[in-house]
C-alpha positions as CSV (number, residue, x, y, z in Angstrom):
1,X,-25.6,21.8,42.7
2,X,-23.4,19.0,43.9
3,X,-22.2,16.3,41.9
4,X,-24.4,14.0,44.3
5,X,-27.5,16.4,43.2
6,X,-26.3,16.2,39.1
7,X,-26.6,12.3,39.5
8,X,-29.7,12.1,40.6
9,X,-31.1,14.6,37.9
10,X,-29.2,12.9,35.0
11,X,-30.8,9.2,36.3
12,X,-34.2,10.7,36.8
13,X,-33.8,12.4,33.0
14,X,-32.8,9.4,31.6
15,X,-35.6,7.6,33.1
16,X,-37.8,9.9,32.1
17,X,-37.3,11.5,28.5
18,X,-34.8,7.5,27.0
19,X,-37.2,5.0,29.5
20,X,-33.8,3.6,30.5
21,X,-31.6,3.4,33.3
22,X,-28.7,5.6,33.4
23,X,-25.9,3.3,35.4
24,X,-22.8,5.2,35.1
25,X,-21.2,8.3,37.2
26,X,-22.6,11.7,36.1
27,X,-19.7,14.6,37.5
28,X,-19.2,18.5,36.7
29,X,-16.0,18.9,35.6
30,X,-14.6,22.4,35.7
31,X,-11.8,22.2,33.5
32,X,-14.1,21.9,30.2
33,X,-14.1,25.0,28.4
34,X,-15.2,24.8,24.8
35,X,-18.1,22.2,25.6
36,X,-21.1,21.7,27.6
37,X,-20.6,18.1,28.4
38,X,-18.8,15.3,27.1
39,X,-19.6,11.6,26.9
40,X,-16.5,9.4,27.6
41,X,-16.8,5.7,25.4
42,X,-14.2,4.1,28.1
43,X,-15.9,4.6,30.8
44,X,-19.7,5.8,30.1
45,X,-19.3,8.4,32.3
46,X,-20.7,11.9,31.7
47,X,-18.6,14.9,32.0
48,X,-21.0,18.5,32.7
49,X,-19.4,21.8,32.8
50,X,-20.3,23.5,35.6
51,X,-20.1,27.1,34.2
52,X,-22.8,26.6,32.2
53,X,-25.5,26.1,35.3
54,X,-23.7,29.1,36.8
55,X,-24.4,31.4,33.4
56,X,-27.5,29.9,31.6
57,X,-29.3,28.0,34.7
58,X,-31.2,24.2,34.4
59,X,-33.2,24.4,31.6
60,X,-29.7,24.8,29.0
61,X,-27.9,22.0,31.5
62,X,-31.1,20.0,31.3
63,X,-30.4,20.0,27.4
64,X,-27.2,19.6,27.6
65,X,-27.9,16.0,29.7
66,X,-30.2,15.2,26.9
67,X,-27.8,15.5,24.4
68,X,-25.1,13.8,26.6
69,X,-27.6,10.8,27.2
70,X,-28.5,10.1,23.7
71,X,-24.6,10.0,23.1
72,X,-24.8,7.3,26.4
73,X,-28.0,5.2,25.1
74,X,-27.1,4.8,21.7
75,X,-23.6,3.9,22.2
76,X,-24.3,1.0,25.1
77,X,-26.9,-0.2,22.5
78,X,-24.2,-0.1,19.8
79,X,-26.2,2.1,17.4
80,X,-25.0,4.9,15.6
81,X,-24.0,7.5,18.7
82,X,-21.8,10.1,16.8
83,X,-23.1,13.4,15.8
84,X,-23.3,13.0,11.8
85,X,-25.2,9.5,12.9
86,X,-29.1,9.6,11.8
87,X,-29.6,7.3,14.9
88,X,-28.0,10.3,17.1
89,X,-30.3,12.9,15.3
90,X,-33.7,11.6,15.2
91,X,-33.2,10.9,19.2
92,X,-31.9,14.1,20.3
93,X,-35.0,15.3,18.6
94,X,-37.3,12.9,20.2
95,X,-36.5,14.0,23.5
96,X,-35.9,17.6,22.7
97,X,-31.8,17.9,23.4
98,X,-29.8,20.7,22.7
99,X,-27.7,20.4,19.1
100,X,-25.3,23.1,19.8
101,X,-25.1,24.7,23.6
102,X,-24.3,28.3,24.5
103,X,-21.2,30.3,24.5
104,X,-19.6,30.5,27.9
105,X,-17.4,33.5,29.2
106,X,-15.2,34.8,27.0
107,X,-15.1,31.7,25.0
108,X,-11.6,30.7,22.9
109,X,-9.4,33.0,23.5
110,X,-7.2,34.1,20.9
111,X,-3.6,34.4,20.6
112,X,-1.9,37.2,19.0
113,X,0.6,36.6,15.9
114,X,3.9,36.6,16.8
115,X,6.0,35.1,13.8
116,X,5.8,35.6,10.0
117,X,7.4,33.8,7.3
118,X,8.5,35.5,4.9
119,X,9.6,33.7,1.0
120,X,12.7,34.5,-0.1
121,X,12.3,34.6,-3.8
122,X,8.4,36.0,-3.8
123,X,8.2,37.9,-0.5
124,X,5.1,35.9,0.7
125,X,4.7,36.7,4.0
126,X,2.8,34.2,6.6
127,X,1.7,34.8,9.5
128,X,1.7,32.5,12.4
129,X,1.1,32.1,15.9
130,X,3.3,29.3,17.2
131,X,7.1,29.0,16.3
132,X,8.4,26.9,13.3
133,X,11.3,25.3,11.6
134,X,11.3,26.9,8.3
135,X,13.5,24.1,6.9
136,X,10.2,22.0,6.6
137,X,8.7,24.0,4.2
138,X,8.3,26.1,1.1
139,X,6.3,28.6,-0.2
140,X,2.9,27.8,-1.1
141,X,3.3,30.6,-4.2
142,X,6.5,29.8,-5.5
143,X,8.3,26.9,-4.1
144,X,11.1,29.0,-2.4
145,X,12.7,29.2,0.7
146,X,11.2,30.6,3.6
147,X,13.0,32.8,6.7
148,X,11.5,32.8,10.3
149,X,11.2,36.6,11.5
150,X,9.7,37.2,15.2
151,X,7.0,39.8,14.9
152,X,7.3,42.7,17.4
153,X,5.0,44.2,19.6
């Protein structure tokens, strides 16, 4: 599907399942990959990712427009358009929009430990992913000083 063929779907959804025009750009953008879709306030545009057609075919993107357009109509009519919003809610119901969409790939990936604090006073150790200045802080525990040790592996 082209971004040429996503517009047209997302206008004739919107006509469709909201009654309203949909008058902004509607694009796949590849470099999502945590989300289905995103609604940018700025602009209006809509943001689909495109690995989800790939994995999961229309019928999850087709919810995933839904739940992108209620974002879209409820924030040009300047009701509530966030997620904790009743106004959001009740619509993405109405017209049958996905809450949550599906896992794509691998997902997050996760990075391995590779530095632990240790306490000086306690011996609280705490691990961490991303390097630190232990200077900042103290132990949670005890209040001591804490030393910066690079795991090995």
């Amino acid at each position: 599907m082209t971004d040429s063929e996503l517009q047209m779907l997302v206008e004739q959804i919107s006509s469709e399942f909201f009654a309203k025009p949909f008058r902004h750009q509607a694009r796949f953008n590849s470099r999502l990959r945590t989300t289905g879709g995103r609604y940018l306030l700025r602009s209006h545009d809509i943001e689909l990712n495109p690995k989800h057609l790939q994995e999961h075919g229309v019928e999850e993107l087709i919810a995933i427009i839904k739940h992108e357009l209620c974002h879209y109509h409820l924030h040009i009519e300047k009701r509530g358009y966030r997620h904790v919003d009743r106004d959001f809610q009740l619509l993405l119901r109405q017209v049958g929009g996905s809450r949550y969409c599906q896992q794509v790939g691998n997902g997050r990936t996760t990075l391995p430990y590779r530095y632990e604090l240790v306490c000086k006073a306690c011996g609280m150790s705490y691990k961490r992913k991303r390097k630190m200045n232990p200077s900042r802080y103290r132990c949670g525990r005890c209040k001591g000083k804490l030393l910066l040790r690079e795991l090995v592996t």
